[in-house]
C-alpha positions as CSV (number, residue, x, y, z in Angstrom):
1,X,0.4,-6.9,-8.7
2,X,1.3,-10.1,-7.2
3,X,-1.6,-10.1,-4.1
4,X,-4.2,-12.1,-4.3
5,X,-8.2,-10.8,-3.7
6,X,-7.6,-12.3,-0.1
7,X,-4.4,-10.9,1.3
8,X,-5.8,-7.3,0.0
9,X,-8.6,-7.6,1.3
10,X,-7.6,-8.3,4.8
11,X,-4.8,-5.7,4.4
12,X,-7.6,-3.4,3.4
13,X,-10.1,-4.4,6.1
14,X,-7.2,-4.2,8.9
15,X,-6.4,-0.8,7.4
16,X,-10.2,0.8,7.9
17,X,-9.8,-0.6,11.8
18,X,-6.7,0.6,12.5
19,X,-6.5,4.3,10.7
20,X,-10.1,4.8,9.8
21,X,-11.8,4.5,6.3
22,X,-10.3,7.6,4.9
23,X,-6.7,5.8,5.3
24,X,-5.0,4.7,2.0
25,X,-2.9,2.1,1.5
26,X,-0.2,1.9,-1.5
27,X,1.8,-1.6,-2.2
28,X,5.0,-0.7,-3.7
29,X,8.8,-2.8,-4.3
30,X,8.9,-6.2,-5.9
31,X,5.3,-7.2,-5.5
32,X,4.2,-4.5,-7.6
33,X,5.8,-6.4,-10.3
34,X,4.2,-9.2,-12.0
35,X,7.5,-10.3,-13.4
36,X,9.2,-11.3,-10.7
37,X,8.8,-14.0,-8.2
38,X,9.1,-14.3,-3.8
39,X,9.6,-11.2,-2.1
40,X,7.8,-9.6,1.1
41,X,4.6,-6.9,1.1
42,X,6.0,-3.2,0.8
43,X,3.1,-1.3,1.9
44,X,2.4,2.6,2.8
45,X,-0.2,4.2,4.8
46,X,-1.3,7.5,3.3
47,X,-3.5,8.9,6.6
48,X,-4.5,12.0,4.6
49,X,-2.7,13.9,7.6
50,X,-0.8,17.3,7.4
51,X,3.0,16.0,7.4
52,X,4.7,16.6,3.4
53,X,7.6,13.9,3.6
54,X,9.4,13.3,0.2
55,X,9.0,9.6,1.5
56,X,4.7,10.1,0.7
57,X,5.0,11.7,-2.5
58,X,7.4,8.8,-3.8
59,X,5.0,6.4,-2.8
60,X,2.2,8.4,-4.6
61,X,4.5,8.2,-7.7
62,X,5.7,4.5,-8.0
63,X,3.1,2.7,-5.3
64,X,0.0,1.1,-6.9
65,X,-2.9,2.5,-4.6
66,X,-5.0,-0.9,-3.4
């Protein structure tokens, strides 16, 4: 995972404000891959809410959960 302890821990911090601590928050695409190089933040907010999009369940799969 190419973050570093700073940037996920303000993504994490802004997360709890803005969706509340039970929020989670997956990074997925290039950064998720240590191999690689440049790229922007992919992220996903899981809100634990009701809605079953394919889009959430892909994230699950291939995101890594910060």
């Amino acid at each position: 995972m190419r973050l570093s302890t700073f940037q996920v821990k303000v993504i994490k911090n802004t997360l709890g404000q803005v969706f509340g601590q039970s929020a989670q928050i997956y990074l997925f695409g290039s950064r998720v891959d240590d191999q690689k190089k440049g790229g922007d933040i992919d992220l996903f907010v899981d809100t634990n809410q009701q809605e079953s999009l394919p889009v959430i369940q892909l994230a699950r799969q291939t995101g890594v959960l910060l």
